[in-house]
MIPA-44571 format. One line per field, with one value per residue: residue in three letters; chain; x, y, z of N, C-alpha, C in turn. Coordinates in nm, 4 decimals. Example, Ala and Ser with C-alpha at 12.3 -4.5 7.8 and 13.67 -1.06 7.14 Angstrom:
// residues 2
r (ALA SER)
c (A A)
n_x (1.3190 1.2850)
n_y (-0.5690 -0.2250)
n_z (0.7800 0.7080)
ca_x (1.2300 1.3670)
ca_y (-0.4500 -0.1060)
ca_z (0.7800 0.7140)
c_x (1.3200 1.2900)
c_y (-0.3300 0.0030)
c_z (0.7800 0.7870)
//
This chain:
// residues 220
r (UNK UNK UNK UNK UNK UNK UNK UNK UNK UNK UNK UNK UNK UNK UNK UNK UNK UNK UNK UNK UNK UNK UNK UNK UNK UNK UNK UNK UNK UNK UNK UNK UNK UNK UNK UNK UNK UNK UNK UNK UNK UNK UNK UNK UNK UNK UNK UNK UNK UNK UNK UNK UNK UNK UNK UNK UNK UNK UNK UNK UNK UNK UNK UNK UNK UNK UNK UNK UNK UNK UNK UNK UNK UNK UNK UNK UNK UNK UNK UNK UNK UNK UNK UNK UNK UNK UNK UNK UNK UNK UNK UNK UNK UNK UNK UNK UNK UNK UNK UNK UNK UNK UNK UNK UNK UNK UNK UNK UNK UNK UNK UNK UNK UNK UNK UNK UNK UNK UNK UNK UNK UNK UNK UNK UNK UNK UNK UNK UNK UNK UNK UNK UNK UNK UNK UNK UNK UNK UNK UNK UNK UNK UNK UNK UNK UNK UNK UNK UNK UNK UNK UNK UNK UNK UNK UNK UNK UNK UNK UNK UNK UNK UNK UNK UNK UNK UNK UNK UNK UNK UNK UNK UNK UNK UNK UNK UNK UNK UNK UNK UNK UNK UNK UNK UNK UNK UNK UNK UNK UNK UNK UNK UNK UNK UNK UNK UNK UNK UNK UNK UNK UNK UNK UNK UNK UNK UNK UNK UNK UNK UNK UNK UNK UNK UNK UNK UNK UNK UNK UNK)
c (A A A A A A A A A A A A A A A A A A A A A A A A A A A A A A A A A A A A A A A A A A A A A A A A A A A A A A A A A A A A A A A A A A A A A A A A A A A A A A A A A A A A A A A A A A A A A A A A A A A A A A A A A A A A A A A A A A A A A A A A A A A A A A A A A A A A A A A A A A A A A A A A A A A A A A A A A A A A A A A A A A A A A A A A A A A A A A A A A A A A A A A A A A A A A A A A A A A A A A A A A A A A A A A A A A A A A A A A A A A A)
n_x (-0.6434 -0.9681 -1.1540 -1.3023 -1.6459 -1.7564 -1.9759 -2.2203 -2.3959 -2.4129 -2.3457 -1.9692 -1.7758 -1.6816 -1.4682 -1.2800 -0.9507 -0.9441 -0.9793 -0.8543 -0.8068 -0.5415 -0.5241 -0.3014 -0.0516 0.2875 0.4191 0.2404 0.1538 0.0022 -0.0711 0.1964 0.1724 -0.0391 0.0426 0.2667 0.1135 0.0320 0.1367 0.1237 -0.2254 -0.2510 -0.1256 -0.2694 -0.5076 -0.5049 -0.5889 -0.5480 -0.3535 -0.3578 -0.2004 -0.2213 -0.1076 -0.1721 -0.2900 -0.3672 -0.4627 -0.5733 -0.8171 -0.9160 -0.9711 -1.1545 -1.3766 -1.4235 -1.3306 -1.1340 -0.9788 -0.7071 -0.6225 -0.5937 -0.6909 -0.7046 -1.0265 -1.0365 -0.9727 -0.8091 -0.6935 -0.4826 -0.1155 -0.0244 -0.1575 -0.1252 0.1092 0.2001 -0.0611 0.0424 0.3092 0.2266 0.0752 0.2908 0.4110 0.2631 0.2658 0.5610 0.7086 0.9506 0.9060 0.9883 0.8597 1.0038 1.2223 1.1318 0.7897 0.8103 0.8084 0.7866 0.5406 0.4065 0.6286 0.7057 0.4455 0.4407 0.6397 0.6099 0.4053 0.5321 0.7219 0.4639 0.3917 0.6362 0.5809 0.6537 0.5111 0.4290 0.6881 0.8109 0.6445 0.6367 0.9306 0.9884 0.8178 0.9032 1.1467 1.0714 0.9120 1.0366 1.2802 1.6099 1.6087 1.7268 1.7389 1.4219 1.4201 1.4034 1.6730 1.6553 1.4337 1.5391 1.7140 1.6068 1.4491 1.6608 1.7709 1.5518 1.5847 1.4464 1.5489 1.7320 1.7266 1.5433 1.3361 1.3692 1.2974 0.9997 0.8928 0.8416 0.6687 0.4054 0.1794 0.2119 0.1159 -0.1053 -0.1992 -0.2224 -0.4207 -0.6556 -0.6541 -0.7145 -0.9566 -1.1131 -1.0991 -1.2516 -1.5132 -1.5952 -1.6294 -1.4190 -1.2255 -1.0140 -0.6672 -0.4688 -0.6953 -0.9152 -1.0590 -1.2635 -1.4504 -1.7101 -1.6635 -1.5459 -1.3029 -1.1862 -0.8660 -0.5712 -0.6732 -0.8859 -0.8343 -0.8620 -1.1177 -1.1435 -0.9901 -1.1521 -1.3993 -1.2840 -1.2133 -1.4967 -1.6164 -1.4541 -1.4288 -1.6572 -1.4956 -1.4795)
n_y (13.7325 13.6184 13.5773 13.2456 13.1760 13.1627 13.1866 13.2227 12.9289 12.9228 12.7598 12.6669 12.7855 12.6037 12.6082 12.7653 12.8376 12.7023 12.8976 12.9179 13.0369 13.0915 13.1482 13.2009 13.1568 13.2185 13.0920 12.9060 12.5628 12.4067 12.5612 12.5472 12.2291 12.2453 12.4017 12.2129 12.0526 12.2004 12.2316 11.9575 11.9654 12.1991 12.0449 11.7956 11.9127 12.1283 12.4114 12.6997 12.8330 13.1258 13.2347 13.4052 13.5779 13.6158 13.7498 13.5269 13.5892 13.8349 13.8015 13.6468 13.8629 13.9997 13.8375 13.8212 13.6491 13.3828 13.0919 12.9990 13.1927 13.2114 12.8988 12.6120 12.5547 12.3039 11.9874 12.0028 12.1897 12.2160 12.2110 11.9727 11.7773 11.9462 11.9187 11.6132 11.5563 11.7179 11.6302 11.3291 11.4238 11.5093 11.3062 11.1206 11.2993 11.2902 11.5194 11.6968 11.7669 11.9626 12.0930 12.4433 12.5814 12.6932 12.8348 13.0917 13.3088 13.5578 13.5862 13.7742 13.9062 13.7227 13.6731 13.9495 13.9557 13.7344 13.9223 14.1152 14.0005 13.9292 14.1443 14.2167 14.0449 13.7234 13.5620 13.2926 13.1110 13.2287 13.2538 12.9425 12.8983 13.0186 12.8878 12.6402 12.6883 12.7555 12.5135 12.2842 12.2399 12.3182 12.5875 12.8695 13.1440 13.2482 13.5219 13.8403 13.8711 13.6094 13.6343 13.8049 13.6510 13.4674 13.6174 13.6794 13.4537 13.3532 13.5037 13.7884 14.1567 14.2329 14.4824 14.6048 14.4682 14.4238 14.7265 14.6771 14.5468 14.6981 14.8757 15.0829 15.0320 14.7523 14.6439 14.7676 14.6370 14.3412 14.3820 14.4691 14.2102 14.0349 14.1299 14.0513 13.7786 13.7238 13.8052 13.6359 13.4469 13.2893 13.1552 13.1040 12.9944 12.7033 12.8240 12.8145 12.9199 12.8403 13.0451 13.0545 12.8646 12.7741 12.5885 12.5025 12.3924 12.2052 11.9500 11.9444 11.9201 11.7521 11.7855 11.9666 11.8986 11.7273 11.8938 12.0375 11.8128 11.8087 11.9681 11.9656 11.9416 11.7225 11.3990 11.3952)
n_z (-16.3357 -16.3508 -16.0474 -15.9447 -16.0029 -15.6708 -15.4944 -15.1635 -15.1941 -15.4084 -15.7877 -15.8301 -16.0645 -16.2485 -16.5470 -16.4469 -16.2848 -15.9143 -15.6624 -15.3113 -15.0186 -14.7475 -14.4359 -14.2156 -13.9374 -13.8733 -13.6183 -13.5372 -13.4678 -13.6247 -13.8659 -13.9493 -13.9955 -14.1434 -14.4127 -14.5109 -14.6642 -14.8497 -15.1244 -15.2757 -15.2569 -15.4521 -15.6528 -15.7133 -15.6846 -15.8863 -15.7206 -15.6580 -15.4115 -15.1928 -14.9705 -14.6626 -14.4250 -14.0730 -13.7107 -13.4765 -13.2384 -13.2692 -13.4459 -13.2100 -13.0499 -13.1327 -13.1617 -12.8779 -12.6767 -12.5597 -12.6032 -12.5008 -12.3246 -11.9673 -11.7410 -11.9527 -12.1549 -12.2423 -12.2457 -12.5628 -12.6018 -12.3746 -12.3068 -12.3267 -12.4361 -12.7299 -12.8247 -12.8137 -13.0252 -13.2590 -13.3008 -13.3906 -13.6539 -13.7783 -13.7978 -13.9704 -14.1830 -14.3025 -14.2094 -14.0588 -13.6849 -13.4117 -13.1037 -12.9703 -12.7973 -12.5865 -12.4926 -12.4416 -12.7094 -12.9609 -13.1170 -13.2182 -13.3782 -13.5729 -13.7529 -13.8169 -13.9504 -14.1702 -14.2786 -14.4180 -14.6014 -14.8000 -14.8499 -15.0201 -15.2071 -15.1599 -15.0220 -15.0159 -15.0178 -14.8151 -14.5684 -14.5095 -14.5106 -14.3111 -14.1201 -14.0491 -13.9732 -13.6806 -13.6301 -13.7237 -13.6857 -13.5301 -13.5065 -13.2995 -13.1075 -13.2251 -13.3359 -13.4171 -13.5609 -13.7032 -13.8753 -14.0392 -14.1657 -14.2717 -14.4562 -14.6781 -14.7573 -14.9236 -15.0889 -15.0838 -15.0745 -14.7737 -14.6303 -14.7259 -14.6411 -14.3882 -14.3151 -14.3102 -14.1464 -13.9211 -13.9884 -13.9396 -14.1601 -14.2187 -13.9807 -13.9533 -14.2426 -14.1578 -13.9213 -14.0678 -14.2334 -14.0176 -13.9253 -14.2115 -14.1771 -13.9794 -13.9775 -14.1651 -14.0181 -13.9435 -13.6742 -13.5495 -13.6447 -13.8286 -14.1369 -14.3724 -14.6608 -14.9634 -15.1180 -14.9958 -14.8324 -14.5547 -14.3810 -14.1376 -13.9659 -13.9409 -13.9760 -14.1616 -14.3911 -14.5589 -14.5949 -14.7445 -14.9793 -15.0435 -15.1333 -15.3143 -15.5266 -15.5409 -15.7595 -15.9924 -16.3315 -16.5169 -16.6923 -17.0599)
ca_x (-0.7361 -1.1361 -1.2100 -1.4811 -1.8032 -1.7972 -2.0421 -2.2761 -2.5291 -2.4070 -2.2055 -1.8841 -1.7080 -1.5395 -1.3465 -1.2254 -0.8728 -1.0325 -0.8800 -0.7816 -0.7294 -0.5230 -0.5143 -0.2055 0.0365 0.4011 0.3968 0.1262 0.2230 -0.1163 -0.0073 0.3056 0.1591 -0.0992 0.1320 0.3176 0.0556 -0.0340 0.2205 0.0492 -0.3304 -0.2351 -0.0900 -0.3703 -0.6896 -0.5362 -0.6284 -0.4202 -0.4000 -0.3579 -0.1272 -0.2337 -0.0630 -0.3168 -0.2493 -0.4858 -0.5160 -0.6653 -0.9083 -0.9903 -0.9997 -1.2799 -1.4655 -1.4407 -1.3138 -0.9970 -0.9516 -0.5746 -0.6429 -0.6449 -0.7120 -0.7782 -1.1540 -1.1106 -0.8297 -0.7805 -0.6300 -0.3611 -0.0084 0.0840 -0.2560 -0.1485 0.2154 0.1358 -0.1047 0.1312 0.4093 0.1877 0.0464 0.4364 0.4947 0.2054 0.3107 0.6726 0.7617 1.0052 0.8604 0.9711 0.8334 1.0335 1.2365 1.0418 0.6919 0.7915 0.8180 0.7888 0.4947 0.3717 0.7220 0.6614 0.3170 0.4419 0.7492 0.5243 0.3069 0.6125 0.7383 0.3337 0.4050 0.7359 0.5813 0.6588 0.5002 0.4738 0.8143 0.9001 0.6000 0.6920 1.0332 0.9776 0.7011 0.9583 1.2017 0.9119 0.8744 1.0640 1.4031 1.6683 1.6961 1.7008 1.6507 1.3605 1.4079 1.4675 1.7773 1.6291 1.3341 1.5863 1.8218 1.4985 1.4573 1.7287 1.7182 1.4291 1.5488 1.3905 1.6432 1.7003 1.7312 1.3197 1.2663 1.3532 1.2030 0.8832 0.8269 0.8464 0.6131 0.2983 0.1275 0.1871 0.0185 -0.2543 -0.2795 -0.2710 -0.5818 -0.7901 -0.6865 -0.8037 -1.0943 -1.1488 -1.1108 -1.3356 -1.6330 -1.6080 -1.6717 -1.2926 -1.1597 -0.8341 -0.5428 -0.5126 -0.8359 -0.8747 -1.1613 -1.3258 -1.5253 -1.7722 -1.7041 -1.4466 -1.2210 -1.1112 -0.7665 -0.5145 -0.7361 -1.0071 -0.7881 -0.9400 -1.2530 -1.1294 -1.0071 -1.3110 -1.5076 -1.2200 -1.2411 -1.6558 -1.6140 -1.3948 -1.5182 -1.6297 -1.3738 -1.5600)
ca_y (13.6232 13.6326 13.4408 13.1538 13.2289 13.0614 13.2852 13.1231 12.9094 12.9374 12.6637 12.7083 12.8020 12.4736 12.6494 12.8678 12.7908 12.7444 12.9556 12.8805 13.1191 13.0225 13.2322 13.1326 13.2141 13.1240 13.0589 12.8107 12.4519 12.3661 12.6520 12.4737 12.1364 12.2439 12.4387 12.1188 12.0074 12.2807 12.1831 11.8450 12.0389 12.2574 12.0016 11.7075 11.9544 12.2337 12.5014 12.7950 12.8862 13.2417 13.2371 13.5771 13.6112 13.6657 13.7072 13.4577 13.6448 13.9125 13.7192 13.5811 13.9466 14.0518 13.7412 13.8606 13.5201 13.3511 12.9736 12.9526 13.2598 13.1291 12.7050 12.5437 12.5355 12.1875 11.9032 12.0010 12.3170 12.1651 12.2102 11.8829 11.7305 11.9651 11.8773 11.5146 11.6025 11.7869 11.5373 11.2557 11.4575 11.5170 11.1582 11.0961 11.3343 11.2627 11.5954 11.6874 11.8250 11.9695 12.1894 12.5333 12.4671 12.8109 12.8959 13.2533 13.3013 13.6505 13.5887 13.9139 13.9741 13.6156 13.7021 14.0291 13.9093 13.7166 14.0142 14.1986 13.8973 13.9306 14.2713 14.1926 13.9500 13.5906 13.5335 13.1588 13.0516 13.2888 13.1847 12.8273 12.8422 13.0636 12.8127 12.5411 12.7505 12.7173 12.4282 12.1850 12.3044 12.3189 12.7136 12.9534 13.1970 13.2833 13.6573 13.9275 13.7871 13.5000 13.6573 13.8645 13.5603 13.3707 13.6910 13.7147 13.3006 13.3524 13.6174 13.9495 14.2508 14.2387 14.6282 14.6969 14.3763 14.5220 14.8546 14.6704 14.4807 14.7574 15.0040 15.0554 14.9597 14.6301 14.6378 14.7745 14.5368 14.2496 14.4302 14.4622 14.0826 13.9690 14.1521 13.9824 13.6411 13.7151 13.8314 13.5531 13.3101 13.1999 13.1821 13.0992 12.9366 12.7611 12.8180 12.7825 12.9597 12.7781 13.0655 13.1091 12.7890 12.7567 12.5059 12.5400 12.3520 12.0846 11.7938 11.9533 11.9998 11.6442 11.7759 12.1132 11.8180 11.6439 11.9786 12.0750 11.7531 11.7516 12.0595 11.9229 11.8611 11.5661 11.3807 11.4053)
ca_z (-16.3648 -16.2817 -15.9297 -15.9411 -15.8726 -15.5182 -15.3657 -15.0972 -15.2552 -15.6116 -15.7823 -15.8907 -16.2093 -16.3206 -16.5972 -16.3628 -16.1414 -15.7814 -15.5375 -15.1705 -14.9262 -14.6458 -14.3422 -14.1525 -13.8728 -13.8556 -13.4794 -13.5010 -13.4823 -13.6974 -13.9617 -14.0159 -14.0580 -14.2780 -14.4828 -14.5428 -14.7579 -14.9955 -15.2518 -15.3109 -15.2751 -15.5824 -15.7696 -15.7124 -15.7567 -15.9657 -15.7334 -15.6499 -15.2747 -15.2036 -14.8369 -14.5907 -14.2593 -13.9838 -13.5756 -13.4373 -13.1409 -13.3427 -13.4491 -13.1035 -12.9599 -13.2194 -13.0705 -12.7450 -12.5866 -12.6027 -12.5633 -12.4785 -12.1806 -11.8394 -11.7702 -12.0581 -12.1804 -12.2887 -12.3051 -12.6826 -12.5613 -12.2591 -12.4226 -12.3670 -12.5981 -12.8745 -12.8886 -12.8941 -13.1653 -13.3676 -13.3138 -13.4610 -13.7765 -13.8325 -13.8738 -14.0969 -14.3397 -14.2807 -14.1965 -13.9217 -13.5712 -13.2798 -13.0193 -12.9210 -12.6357 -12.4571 -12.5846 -12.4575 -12.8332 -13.0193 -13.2211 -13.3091 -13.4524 -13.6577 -13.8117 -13.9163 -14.0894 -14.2705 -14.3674 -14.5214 -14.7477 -14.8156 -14.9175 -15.1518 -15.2821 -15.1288 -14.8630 -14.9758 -14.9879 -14.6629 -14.4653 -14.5077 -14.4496 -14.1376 -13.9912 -14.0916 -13.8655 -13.5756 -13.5573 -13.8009 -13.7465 -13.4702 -13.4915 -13.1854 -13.0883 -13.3460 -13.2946 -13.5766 -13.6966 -13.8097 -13.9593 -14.1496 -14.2251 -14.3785 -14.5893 -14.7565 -14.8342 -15.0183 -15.2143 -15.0623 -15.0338 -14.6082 -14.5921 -14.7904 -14.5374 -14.1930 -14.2890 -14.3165 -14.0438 -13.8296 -14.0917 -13.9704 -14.2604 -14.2137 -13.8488 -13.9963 -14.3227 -14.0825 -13.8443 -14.2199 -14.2758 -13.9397 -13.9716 -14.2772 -14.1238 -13.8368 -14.0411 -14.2967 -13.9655 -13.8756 -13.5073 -13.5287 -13.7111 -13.9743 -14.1703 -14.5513 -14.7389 -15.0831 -15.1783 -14.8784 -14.7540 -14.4150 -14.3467 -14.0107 -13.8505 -14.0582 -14.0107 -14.2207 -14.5323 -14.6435 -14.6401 -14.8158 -15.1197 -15.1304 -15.1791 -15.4414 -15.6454 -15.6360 -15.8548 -16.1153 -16.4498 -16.5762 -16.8390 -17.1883)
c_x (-0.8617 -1.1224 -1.3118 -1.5119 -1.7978 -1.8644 -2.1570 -2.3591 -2.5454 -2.2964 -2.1275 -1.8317 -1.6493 -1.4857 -1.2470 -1.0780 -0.9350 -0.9438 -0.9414 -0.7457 -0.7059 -0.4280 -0.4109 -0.1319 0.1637 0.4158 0.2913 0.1660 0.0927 -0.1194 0.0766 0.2464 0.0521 -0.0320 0.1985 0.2394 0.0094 0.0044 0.1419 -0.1157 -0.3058 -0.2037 -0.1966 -0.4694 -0.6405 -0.5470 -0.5327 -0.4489 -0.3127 -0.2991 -0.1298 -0.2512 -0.1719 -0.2483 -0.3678 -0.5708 -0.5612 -0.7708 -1.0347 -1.0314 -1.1179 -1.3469 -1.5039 -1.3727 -1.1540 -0.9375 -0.8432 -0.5702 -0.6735 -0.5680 -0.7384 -0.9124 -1.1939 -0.9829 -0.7774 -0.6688 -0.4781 -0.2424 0.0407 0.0040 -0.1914 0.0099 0.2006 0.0688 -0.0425 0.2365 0.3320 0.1203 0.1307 0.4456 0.4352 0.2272 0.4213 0.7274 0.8473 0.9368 0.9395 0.9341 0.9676 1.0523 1.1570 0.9207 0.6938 0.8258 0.7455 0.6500 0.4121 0.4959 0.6549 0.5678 0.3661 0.5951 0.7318 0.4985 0.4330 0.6876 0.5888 0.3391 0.4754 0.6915 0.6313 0.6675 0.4736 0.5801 0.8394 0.7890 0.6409 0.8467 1.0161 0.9104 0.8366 1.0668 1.1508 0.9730 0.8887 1.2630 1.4771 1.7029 1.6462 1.8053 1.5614 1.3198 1.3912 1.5663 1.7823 1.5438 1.4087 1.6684 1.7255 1.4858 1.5238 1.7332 1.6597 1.4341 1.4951 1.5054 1.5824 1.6901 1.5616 1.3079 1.2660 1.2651 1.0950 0.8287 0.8280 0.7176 0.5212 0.1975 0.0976 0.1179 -0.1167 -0.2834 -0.3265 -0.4280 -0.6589 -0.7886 -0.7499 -0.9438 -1.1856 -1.2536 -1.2426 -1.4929 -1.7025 -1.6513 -1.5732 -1.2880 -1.0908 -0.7654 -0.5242 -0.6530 -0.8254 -1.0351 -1.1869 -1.4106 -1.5847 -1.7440 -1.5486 -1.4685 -1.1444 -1.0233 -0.6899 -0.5890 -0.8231 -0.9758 -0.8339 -1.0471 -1.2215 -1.1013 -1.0712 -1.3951 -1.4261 -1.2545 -1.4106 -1.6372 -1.5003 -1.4725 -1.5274 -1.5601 -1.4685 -1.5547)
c_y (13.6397 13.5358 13.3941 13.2298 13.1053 13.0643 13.2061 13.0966 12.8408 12.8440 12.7458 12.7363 12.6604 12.4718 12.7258 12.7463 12.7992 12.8067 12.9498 12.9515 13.0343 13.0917 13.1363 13.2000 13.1693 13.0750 12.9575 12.7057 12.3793 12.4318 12.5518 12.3216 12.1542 12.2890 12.3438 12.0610 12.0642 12.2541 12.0547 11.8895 12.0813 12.1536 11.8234 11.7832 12.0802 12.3689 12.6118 12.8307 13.0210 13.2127 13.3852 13.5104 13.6351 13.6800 13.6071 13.4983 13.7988 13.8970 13.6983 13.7278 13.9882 13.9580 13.8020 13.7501 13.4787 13.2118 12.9290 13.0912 13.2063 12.9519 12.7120 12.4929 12.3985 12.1035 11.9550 12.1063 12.3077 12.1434 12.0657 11.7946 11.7859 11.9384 11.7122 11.4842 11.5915 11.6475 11.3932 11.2652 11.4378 11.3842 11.1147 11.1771 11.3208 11.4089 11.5766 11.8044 11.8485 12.1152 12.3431 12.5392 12.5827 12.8214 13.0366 13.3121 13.4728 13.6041 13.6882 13.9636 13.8632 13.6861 13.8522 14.0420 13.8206 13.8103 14.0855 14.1125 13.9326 14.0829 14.2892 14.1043 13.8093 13.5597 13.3879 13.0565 13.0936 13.2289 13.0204 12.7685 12.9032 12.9829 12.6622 12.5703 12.7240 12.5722 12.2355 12.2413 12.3227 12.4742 12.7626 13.0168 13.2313 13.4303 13.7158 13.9204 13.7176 13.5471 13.7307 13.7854 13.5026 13.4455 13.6792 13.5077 13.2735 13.4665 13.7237 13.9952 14.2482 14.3515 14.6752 14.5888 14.4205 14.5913 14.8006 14.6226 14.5285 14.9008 14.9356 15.0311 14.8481 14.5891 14.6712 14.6779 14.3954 14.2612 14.4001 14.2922 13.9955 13.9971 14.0971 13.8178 13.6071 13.7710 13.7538 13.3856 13.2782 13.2764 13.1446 13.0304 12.7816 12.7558 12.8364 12.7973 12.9150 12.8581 13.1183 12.9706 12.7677 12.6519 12.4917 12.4431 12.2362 11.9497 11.8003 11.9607 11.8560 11.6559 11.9006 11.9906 11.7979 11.7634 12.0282 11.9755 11.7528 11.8376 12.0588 11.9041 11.7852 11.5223 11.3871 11.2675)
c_z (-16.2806 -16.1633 -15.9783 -15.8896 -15.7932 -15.4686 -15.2617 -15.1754 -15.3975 -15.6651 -15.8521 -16.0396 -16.2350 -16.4096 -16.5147 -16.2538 -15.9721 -15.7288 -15.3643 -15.1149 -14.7629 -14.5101 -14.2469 -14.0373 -13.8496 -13.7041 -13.4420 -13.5612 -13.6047 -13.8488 -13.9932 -14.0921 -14.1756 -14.3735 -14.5414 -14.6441 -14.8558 -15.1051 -15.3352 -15.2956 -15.4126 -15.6601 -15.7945 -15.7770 -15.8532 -15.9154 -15.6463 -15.4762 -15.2342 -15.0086 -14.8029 -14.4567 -14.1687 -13.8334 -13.5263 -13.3340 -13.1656 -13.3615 -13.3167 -13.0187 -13.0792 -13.1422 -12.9232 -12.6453 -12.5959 -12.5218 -12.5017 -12.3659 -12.0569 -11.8790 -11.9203 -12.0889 -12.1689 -12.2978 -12.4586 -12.6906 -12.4822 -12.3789 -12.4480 -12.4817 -12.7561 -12.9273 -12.9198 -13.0242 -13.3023 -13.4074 -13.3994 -13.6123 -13.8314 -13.8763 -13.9402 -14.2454 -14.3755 -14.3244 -14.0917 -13.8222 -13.4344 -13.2025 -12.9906 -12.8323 -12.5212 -12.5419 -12.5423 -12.6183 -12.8794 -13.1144 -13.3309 -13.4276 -13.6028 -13.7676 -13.8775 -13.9860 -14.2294 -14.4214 -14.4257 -14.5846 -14.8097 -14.9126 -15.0370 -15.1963 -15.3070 -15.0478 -14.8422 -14.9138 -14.8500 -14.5561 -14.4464 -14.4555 -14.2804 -14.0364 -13.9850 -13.9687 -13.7157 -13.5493 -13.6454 -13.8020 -13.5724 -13.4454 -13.2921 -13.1557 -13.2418 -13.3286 -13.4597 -13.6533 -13.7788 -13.9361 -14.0851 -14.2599 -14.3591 -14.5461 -14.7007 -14.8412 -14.9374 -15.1432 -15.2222 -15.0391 -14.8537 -14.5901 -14.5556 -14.6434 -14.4232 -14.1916 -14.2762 -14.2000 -13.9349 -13.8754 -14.0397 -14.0384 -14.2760 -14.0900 -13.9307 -14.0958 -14.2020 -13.9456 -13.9612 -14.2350 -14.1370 -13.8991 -14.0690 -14.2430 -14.0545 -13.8936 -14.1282 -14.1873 -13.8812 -13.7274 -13.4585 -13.6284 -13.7001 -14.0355 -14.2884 -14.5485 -14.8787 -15.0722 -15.0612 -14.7528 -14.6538 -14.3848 -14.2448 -13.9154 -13.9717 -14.0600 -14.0952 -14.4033 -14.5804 -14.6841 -14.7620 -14.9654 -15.1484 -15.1816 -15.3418 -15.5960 -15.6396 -15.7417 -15.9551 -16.2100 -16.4880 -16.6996 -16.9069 -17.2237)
//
């Protein structure tokens, strides 16, 4: 299917399905909760959202900087602000939340267990349940067992799955997709692209609707 024309500047297609890209990480407590809402996104405005794995700290090393290195830049940053945070989004969408009883947490493994569901071909369902794992879910450890357990859940062969998430290939797709990210503007996780326009963190996905429904068509 043709993408809208989104391109900067230019309006959109409004025959066209919009598409949504939504740069994510399973290890990110902001990932998960936005994730929670895509289901109801697609099925309010119609528009398809396209889910690609990212490391965030990929991202942030192209930048050069790195907000969560060292003190904290800014209260927004201090772990105990963003579990609070988190914990109160959770109860507005009436998801379930809790923190990871260590944040020594694997997340390079995470992000590229992702990218090889991403590869077989469902990296919705698997990123979702894996962030769900994270940080909606009583599991632990969230090592490679799990990531393989999730696999097979979802319906990927676990064998092709291991091999991948150890295949460099998938290191490298995930470098090309945070390269992506990081050229297109984003600087960290989650971030949702309309075209040229960036959406950056789960509080912004209201604004990402409102830009979805202006570009609806009008009823006849």
């Amino acid at each position: 299917m043709r993408q809208p024309n989104v391109g900067q500047g230019g309006p959109r297609d409004v025959t066209e399905q919009p598409l949504v890209e939504f740069f994510f990480s399973p290890g990110s407590r902001y990932s998960y909760l936005a994730a929670s809402q895509i289901p109801r996104l697609e099925s309010d405005t119609g528009c398809r959202v396209h889910w690609r794995p990212v490391r965030g700290t990929d991202i942030r090393a192209l930048r050069g900087r790195d907000p969560f290195a060292g003190e904290p830049v800014s209260g927004q940053y201090e772990w105990r602000y963003r579990r609070q945070d988190a914990e109160m989004w959770a109860r507005y969408y009436g998801i379930p939340f809790r923190e990871p009883p260590s944040r020594d947490l694997d997340f390079q493994l995470l992000v590229r267990a992702a990218e090889s569901a991403n590869r077989m071909g469902a990296v919705a369902a698997y990123g979702w349940r894996l962030a769900c794992a994270v940080y909606g879910s009583d599991e632990w450890p969230l090592d490679l067992s799990l990531c393989v357990r999730v696999a097979g859940e979802v319906g990927l062969p676990t064998d092709d799955f291991s091999s991948l998430i150890t295949n460099p290939e998938t290191d490298r797709r995930l470098k090309a997709t945070a390269k992506d990210a990081y050229e297109r503007g984003a600087f960290g996780v989650p971030t949702f692209f309309l075209g040229a326009e960036m959406f950056w963190g789960n509080d912004r996905i209201v604004l990402l609707r409102h830009a979805l429904s202006e570009n609806q068509p009008l009823p006849e």
